[in-house]
Each structure stands twice: as C-alpha cells, then as structure tokens.
N, CA, C and O atoms as CSV, one atom per row, in Angstrom:
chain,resi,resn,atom,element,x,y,z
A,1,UNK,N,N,-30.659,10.310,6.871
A,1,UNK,CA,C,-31.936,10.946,7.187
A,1,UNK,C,C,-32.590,11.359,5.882
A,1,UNK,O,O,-32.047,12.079,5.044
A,2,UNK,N,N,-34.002,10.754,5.770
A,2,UNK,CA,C,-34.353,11.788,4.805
A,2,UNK,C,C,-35.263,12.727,4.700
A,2,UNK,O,O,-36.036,12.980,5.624
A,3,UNK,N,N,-35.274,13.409,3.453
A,3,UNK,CA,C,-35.982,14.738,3.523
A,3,UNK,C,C,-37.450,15.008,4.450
A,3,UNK,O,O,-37.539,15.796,5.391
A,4,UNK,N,N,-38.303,14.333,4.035
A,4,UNK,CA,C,-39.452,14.382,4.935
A,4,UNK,C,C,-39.064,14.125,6.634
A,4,UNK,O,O,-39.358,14.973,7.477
A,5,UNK,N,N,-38.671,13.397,6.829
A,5,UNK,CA,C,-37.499,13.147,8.588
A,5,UNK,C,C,-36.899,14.988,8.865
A,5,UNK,O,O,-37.302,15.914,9.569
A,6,UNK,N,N,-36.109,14.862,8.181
A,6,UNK,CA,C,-35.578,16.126,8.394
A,6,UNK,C,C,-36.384,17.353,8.633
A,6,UNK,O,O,-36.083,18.084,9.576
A,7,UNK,N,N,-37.981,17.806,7.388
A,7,UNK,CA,C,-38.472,18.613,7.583
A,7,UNK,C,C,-39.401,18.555,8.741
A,7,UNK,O,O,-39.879,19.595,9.194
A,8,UNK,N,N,-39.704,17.291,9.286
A,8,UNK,CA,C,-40.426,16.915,10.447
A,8,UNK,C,C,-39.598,17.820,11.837
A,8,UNK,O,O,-40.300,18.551,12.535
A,9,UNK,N,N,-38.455,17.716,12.062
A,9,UNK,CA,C,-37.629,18.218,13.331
A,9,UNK,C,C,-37.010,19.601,12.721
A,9,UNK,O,O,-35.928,19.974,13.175
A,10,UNK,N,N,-37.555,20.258,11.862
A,10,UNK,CA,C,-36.706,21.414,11.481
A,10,UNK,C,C,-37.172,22.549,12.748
A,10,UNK,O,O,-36.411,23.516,12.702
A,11,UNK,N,N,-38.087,22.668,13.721
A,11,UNK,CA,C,-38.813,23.631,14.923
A,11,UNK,C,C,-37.713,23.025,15.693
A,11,UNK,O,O,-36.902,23.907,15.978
A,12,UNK,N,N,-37.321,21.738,16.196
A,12,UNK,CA,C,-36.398,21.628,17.278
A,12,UNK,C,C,-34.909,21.402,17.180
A,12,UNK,O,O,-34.130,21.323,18.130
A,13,UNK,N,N,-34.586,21.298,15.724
A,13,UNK,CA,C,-33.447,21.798,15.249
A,13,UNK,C,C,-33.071,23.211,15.155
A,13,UNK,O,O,-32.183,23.618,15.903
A,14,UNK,N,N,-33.676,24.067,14.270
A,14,UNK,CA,C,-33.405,25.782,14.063
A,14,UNK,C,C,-33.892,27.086,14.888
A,14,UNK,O,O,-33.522,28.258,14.944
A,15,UNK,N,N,-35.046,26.202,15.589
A,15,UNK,CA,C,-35.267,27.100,16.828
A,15,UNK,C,C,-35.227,26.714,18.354
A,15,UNK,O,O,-35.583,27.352,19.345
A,16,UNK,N,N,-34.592,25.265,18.200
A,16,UNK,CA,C,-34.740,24.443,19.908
A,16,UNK,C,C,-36.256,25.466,20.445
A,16,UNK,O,O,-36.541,26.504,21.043
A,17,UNK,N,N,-36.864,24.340,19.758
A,17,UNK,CA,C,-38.196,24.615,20.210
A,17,UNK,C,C,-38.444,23.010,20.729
A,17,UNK,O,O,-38.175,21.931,20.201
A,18,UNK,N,N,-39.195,23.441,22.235
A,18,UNK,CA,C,-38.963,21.867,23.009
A,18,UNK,C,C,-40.891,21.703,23.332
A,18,UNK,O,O,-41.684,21.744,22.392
A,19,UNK,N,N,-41.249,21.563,24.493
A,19,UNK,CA,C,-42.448,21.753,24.823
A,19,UNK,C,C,-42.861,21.940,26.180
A,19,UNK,O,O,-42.280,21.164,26.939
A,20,UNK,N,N,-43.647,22.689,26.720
A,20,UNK,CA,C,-43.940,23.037,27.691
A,20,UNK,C,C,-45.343,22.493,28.843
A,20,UNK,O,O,-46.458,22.965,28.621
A,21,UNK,N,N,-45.228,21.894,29.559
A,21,UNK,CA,C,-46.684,21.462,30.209
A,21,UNK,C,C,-47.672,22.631,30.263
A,21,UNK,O,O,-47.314,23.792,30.464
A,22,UNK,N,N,-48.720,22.313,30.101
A,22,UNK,CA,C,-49.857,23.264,30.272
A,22,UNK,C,C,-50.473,23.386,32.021
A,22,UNK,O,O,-51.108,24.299,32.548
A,23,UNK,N,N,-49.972,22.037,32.614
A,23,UNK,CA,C,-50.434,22.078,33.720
A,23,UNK,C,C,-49.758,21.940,34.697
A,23,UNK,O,O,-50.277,21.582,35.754
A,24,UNK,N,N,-48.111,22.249,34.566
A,24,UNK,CA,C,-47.230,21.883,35.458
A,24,UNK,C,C,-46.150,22.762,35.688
A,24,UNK,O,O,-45.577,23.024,36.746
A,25,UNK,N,N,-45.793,23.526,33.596
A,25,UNK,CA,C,-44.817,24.475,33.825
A,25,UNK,C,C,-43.476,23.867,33.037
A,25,UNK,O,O,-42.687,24.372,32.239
A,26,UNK,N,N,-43.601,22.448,33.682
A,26,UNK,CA,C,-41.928,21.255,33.282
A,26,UNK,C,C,-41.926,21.847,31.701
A,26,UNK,O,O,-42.865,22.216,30.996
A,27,UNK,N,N,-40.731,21.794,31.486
A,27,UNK,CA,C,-40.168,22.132,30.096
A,27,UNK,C,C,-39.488,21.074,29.387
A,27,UNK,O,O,-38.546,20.718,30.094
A,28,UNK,N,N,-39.528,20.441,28.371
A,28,UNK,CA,C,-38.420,19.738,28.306
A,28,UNK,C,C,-38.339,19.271,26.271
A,28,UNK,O,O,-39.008,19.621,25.299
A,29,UNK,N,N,-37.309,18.469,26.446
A,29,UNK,CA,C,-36.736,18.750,24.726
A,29,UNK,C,C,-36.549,17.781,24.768
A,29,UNK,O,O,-36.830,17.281,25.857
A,30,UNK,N,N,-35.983,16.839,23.722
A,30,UNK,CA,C,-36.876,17.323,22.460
A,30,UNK,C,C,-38.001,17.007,22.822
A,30,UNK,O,O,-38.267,16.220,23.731
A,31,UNK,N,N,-39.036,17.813,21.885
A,31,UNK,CA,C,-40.810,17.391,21.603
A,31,UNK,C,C,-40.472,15.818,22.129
A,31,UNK,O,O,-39.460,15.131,22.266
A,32,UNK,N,N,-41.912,15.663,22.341
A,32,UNK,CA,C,-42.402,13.940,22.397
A,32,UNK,C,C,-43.698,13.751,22.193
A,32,UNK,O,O,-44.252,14.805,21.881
A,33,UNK,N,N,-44.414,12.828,22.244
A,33,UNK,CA,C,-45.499,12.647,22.235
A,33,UNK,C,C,-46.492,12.503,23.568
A,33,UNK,O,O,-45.817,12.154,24.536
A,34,UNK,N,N,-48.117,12.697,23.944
A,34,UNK,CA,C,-47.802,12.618,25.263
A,34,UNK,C,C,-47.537,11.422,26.275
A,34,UNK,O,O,-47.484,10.373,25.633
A,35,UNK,N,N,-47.384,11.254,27.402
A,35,UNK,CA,C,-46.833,10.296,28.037
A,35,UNK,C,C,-48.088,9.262,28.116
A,35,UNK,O,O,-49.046,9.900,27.680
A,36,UNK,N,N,-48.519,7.941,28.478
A,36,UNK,CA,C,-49.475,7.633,28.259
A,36,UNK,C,C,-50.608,8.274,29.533
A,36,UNK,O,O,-50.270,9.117,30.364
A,37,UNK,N,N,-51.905,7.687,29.443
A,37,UNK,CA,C,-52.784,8.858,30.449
A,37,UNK,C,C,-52.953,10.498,29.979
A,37,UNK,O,O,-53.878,11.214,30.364
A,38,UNK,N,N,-51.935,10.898,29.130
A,38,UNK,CA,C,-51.943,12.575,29.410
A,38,UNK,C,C,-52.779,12.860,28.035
A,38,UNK,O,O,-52.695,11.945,27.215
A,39,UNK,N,N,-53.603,14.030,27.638
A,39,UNK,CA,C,-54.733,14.724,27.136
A,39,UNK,C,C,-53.552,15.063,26.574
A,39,UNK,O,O,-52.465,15.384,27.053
A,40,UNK,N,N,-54.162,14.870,24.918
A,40,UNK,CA,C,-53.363,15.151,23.445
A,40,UNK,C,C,-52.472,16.791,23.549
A,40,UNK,O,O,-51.446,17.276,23.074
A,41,UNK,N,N,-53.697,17.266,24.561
A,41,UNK,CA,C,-53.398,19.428,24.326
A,41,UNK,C,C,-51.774,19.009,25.451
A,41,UNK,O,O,-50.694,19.242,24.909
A,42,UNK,N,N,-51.757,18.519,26.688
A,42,UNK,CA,C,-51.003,18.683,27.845
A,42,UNK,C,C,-49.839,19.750,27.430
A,42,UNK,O,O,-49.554,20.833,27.943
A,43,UNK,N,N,-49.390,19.211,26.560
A,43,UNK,CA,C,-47.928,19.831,25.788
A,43,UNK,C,C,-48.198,20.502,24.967
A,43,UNK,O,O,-48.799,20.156,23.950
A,44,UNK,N,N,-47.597,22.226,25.379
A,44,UNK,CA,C,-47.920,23.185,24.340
A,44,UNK,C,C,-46.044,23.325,23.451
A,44,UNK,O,O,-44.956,23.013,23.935
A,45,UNK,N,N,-46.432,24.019,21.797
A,45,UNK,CA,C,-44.872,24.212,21.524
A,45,UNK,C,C,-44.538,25.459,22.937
A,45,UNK,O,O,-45.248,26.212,23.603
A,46,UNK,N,N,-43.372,25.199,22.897
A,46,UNK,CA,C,-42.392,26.259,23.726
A,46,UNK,C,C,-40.929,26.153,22.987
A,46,UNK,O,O,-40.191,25.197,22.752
A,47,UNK,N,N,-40.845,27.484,22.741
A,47,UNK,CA,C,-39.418,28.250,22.139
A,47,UNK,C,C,-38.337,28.547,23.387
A,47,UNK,O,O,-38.410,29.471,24.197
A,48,UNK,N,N,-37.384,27.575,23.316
A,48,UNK,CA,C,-36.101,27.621,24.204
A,48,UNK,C,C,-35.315,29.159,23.821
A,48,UNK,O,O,-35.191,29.715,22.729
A,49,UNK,N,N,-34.796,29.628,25.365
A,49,UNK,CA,C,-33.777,30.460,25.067
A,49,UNK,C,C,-32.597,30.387,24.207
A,49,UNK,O,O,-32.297,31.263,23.397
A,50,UNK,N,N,-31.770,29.036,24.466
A,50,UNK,CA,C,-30.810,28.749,23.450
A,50,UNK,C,C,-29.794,29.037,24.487
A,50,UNK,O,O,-28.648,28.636,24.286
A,51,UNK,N,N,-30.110,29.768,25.715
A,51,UNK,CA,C,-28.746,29.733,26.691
A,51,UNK,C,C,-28.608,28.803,27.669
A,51,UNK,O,O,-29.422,28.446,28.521
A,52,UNK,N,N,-27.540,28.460,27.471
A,52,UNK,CA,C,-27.332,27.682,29.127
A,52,UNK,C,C,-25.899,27.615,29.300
A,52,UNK,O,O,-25.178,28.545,28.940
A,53,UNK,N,N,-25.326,26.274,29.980
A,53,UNK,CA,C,-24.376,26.768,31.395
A,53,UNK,C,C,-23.605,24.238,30.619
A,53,UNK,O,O,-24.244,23.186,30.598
A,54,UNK,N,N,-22.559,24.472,30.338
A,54,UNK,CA,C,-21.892,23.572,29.910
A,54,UNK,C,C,-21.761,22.601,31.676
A,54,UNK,O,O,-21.127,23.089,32.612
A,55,UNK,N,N,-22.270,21.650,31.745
A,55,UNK,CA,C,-22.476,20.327,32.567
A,55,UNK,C,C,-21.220,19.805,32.253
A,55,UNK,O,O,-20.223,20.119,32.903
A,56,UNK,N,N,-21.183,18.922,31.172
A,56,UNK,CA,C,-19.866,18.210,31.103
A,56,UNK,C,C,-19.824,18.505,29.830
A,56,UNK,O,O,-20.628,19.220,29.233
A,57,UNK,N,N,-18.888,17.961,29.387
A,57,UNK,CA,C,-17.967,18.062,28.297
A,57,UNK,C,C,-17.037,16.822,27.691
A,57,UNK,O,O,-16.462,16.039,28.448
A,58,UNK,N,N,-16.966,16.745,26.471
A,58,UNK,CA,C,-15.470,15.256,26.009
A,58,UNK,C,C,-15.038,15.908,24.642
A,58,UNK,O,O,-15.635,16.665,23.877
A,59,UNK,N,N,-13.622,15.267,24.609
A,59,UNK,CA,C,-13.106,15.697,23.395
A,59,UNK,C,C,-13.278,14.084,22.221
A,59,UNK,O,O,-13.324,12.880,22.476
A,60,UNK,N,N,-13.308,14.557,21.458
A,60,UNK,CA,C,-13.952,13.074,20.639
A,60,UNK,C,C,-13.063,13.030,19.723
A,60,UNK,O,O,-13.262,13.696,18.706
A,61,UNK,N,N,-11.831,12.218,19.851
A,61,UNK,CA,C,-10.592,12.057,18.691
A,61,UNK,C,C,-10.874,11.094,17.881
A,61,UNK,O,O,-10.402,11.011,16.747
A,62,UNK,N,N,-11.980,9.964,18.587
A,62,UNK,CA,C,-11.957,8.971,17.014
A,62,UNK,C,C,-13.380,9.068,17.024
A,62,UNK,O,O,-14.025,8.565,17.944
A,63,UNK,N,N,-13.900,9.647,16.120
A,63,UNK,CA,C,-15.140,10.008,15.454
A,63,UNK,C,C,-16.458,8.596,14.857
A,63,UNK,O,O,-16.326,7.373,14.810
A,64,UNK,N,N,-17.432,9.337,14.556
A,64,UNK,CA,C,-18.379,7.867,13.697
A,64,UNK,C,C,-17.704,7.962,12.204
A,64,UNK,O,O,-16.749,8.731,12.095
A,65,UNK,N,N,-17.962,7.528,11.514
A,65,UNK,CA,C,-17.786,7.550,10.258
A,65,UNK,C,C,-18.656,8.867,9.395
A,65,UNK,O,O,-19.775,9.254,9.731
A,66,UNK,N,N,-17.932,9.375,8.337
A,66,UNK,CA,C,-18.404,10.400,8.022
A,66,UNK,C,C,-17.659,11.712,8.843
A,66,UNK,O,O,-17.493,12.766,8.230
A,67,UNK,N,N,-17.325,11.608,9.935
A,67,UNK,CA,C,-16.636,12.651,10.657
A,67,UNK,C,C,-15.413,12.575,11.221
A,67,UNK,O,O,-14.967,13.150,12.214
A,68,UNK,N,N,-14.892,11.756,10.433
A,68,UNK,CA,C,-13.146,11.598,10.385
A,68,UNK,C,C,-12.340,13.258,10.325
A,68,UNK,O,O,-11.353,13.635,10.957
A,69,UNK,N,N,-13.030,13.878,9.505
A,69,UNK,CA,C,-12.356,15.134,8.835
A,69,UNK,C,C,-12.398,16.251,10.194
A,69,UNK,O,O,-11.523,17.107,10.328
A,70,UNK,N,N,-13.288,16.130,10.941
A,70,UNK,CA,C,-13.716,17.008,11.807
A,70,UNK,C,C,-12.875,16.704,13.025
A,70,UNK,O,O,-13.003,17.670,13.777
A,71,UNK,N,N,-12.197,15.943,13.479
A,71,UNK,CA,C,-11.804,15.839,14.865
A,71,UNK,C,C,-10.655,16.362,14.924
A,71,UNK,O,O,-9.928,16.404,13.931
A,72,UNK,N,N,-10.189,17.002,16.477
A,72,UNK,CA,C,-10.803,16.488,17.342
A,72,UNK,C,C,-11.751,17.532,17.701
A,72,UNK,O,O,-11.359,18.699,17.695
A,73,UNK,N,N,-13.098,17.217,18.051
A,73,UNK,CA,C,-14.347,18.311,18.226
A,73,UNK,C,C,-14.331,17.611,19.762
A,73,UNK,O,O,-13.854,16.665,20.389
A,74,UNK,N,N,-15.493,19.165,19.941
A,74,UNK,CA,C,-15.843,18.761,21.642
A,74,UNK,C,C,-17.269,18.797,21.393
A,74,UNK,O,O,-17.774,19.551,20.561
A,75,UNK,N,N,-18.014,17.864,22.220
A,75,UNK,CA,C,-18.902,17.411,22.569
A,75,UNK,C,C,-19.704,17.343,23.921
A,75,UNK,O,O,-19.216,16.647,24.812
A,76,UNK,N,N,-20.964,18.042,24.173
A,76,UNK,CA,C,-21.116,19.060,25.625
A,76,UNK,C,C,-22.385,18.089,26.119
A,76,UNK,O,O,-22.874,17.066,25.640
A,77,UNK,N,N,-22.596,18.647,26.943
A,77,UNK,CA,C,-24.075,18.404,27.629
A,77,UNK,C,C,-24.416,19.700,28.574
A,77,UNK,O,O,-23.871,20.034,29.626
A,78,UNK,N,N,-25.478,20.316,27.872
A,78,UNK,CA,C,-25.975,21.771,28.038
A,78,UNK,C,C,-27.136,21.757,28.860
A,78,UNK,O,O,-28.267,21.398,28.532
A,79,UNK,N,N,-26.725,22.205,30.021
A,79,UNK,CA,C,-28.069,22.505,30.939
A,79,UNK,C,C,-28.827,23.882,30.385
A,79,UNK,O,O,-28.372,24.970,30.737
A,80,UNK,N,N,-29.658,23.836,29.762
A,80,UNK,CA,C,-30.378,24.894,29.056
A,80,UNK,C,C,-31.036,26.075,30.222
A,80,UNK,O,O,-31.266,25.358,31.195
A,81,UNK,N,N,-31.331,27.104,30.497
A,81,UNK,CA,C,-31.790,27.762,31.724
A,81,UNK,C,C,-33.052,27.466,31.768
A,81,UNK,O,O,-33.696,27.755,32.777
A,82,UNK,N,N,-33.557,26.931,30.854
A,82,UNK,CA,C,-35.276,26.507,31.172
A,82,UNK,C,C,-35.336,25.039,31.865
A,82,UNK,O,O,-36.391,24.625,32.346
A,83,UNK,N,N,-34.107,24.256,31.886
A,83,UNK,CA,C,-33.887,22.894,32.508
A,83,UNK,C,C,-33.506,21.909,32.103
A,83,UNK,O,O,-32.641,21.297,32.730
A,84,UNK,N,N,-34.096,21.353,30.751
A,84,UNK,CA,C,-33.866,20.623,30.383
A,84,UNK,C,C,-32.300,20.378,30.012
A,84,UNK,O,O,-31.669,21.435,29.989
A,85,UNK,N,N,-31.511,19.181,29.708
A,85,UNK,CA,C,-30.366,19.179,29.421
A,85,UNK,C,C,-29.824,19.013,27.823
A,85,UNK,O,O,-30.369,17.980,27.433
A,86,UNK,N,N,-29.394,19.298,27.251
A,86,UNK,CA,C,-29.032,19.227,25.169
A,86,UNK,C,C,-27.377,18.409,25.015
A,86,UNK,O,O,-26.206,18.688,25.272
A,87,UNK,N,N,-27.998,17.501,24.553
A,87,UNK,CA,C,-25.941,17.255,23.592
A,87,UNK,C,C,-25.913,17.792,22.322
A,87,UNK,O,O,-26.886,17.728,21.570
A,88,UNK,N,N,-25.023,18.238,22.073
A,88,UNK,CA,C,-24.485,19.168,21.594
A,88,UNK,C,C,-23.082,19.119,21.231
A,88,UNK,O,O,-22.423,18.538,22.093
A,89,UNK,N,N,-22.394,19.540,20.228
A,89,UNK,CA,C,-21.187,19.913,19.898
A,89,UNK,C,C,-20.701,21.354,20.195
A,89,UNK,O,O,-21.530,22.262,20.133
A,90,UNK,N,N,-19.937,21.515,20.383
A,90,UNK,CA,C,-19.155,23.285,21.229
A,90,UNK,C,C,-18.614,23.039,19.803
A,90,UNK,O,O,-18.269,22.004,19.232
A,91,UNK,N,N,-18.674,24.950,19.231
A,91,UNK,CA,C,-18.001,25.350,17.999
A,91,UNK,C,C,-17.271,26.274,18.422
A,91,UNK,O,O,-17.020,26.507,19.605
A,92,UNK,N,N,-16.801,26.982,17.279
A,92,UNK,CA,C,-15.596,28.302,18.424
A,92,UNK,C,C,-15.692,28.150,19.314
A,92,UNK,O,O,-16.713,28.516,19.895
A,93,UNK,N,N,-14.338,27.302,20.169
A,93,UNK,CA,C,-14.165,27.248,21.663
A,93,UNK,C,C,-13.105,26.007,20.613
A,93,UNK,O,O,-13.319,25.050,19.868
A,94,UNK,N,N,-11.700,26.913,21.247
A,94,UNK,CA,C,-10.900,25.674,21.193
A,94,UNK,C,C,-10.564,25.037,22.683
A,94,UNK,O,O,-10.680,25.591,23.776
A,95,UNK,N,N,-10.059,23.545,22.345
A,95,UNK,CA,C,-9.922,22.423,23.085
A,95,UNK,C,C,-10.005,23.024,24.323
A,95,UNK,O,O,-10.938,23.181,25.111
A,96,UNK,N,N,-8.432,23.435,24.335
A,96,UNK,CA,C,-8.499,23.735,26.052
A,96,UNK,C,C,-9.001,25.321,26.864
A,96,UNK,O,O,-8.544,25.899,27.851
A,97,UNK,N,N,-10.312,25.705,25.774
A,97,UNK,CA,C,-10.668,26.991,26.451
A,97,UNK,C,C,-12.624,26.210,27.217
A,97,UNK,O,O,-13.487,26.786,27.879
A,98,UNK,N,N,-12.560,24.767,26.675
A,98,UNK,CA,C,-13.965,24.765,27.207
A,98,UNK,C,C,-13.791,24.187,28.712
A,98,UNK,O,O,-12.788,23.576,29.082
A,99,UNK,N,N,-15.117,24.521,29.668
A,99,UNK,CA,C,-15.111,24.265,31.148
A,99,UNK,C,C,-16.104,24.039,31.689
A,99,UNK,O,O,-17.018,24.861,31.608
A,100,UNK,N,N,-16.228,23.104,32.266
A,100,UNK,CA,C,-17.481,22.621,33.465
A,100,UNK,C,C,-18.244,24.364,33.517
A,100,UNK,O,O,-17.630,25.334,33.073
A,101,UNK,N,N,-19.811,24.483,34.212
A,101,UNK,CA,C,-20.475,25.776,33.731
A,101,UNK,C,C,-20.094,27.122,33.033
A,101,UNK,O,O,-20.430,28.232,33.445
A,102,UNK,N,N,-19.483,26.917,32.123
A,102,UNK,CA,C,-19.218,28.020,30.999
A,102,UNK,C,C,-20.386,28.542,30.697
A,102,UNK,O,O,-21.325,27.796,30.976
A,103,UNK,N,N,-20.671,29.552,30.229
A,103,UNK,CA,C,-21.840,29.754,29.813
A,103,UNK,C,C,-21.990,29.706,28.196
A,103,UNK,O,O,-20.930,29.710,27.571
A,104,UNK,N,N,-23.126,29.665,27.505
A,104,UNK,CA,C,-23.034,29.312,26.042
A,104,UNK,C,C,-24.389,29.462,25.191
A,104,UNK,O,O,-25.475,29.421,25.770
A,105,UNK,N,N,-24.284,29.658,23.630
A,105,UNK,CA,C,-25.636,30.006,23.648
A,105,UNK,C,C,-25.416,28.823,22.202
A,105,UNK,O,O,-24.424,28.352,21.646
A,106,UNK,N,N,-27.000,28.677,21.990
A,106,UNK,CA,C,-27.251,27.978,20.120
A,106,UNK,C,C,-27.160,28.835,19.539
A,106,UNK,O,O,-27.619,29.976,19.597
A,107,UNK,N,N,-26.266,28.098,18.642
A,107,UNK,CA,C,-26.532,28.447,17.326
A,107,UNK,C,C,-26.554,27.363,16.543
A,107,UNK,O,O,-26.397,26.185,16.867
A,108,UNK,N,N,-26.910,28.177,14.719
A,108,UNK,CA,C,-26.865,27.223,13.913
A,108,UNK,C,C,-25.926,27.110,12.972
A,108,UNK,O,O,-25.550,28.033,12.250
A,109,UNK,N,N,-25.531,26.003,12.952
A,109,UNK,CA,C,-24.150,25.143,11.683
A,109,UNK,C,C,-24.774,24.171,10.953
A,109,UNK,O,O,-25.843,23.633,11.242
A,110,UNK,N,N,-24.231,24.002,10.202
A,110,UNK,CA,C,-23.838,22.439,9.163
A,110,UNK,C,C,-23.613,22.162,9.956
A,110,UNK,O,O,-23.048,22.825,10.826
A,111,UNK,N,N,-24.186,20.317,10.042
A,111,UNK,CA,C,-24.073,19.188,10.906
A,111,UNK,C,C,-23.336,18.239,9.625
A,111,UNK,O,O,-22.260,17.688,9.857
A,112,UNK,N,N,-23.889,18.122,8.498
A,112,UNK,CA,C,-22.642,17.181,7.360
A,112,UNK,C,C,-23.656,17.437,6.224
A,112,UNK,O,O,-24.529,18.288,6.394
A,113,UNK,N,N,-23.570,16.656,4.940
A,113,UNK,CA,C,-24.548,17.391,3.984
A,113,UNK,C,C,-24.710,15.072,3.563
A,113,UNK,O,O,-24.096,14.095,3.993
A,114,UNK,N,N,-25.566,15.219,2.818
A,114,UNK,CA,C,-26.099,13.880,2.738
A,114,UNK,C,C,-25.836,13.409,1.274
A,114,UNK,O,O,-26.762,12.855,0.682
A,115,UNK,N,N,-24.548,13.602,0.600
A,115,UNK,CA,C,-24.098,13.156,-0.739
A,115,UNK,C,C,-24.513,13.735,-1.725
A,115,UNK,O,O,-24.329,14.931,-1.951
A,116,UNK,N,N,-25.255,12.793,-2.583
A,116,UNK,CA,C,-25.430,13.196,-4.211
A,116,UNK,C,C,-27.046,14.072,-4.334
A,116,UNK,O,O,-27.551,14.816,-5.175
A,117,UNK,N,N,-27.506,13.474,-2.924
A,117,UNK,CA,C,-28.957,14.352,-3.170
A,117,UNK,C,C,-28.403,15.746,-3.121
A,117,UNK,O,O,-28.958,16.420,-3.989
A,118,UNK,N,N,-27.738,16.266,-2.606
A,118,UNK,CA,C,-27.211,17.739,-2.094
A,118,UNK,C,C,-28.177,18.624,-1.125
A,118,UNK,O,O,-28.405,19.833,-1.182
A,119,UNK,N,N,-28.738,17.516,-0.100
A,119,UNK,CA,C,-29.377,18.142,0.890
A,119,UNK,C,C,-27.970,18.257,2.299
A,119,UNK,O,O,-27.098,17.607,2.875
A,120,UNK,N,N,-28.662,19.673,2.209
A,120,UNK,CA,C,-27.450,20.003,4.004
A,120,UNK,C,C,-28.003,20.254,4.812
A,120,UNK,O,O,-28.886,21.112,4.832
A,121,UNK,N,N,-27.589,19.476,5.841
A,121,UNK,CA,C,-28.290,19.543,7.240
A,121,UNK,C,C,-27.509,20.090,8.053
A,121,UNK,O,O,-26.328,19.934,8.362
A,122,UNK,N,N,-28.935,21.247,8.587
A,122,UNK,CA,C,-28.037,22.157,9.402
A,122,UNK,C,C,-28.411,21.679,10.814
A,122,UNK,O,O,-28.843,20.540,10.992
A,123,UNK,N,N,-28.247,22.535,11.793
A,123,UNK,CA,C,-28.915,22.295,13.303
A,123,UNK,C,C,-28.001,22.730,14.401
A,123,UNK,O,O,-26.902,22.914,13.877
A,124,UNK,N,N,-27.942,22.985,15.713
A,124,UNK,CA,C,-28.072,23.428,16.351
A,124,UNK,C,C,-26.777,22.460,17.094
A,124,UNK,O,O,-26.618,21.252,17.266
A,125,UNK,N,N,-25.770,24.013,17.500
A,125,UNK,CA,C,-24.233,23.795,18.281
A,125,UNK,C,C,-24.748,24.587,19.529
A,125,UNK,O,O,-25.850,25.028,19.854
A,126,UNK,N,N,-23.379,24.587,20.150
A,126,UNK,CA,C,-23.097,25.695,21.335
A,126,UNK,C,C,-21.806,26.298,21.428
A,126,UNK,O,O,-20.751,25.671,21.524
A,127,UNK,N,N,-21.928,27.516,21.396
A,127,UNK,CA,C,-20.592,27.901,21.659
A,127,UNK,C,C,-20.372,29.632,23.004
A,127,UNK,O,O,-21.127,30.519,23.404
A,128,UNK,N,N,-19.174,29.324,23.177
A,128,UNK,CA,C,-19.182,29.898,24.488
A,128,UNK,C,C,-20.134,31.658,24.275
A,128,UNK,O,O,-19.943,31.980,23.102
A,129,UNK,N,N,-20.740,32.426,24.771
A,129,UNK,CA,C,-21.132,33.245,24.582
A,129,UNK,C,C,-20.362,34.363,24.256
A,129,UNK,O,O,-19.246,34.433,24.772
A,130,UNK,N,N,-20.671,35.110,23.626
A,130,UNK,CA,C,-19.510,36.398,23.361
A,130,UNK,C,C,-19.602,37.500,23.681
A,130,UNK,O,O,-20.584,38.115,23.265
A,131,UNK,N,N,-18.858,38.030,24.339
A,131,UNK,CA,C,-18.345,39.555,25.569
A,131,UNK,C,C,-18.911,40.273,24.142
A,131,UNK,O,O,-18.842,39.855,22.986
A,132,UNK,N,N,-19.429,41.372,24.619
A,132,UNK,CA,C,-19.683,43.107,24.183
A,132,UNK,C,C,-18.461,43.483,24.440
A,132,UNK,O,O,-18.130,44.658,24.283
C-alpha cells in the first residue's frame, strides 16, 4: 500500500467511519461511492460505534505471507450494532476464549509496517470488551 492509498482510508481505518443514507437511515462500511442513479450528497460521513456482537469466527494457522510470525490469530466477522458486518482480527482474546455473539469493541493496532520506507500501518481489531 502506499502512502497516499493509506492516507485516503485513514477516517475508515482509525475511526470506522462508514456512511450513512440521507434518505433511508441504511448504514453501511466501508465508504463507497454512490450506487449508480443516487445524488452525489445521498451518503453522508457517519462515525461507527466500534461495538458489536462476533458472527463467526476462524483460527488462521497458515497465514499470507508477511504474517508467518503472527499465527495462530483469530479472524472474526463483526456484526457492528449499527448493522453493517466488519472482518476483522480478535486481539486479546486467546484461542479458546473467543465465541459465536461475544460482545467486542475497535480498537486500534499495528496491522504490519511496510519495510525500508518505515511507514506503519495501523487500523482497526476487535477485541472482547472489558468488565469494570
């Protein structure tokens, strides 16, 4: 990825900021452009809670390349409470503590850093929410 790419999605990376219909309410992530037919305004930004409720889940033992070092990680699909659904990686939460609707919130991590330029890319996990 590079730098200009990166600073382009930094709203729906660091704040899961998705977009909201102006005339309907529907929420959904990531940004897009509008659908064809729809008026440039239709889609306003909208700032996600960052909470939701773990759908499914996998444990990922053989990785892409570049993320050999990291496994075995878990890997979610987050029904967000505004609707839309997020993949996602689960952080604190070992293996066998994650579960079909857990509840969970974003946050932000290092996703990997991009070599000799020494740009690090951060963005947006889930991990189980934490008791008071």
């Amino acid at each position: 990825m590079d730098l200009a790419k990166h600073w382009r999605l930094r709203h729906a990376r660091y704040r899961l900021e998705g977009q909201r219909n102006r005339l309907t309410g529907e929420v959904r992530f990531p940004p897009a452009p509008p659908r064809p037919g729809e008026a440039e305004d239709t889609w306003e930004p909208y700032l996600l809670s960052g909470r939701g409720r773990v759908y499914s889940f996998s444990v990922v033992r053989q990785p892409p390349e570049g993320f050999e070092d990291r496994t075995p990680y878990l890997v979610a699909l987050v029904r967000l409470e505004e609707g839309p659904m997020v993949t996602a990686q689960l952080t604190d939460c070992d293996l066998d503590q994650a579960a079909i609707d857990m509840p969970v919130e974003m946050v932000t991590r290092r996703l990997r850093d991009l070599g000799p330029t020494g740009l690090i890319v951060y963005g947006y996990k889930f991990r189980p929410i934490m008791q008071m």
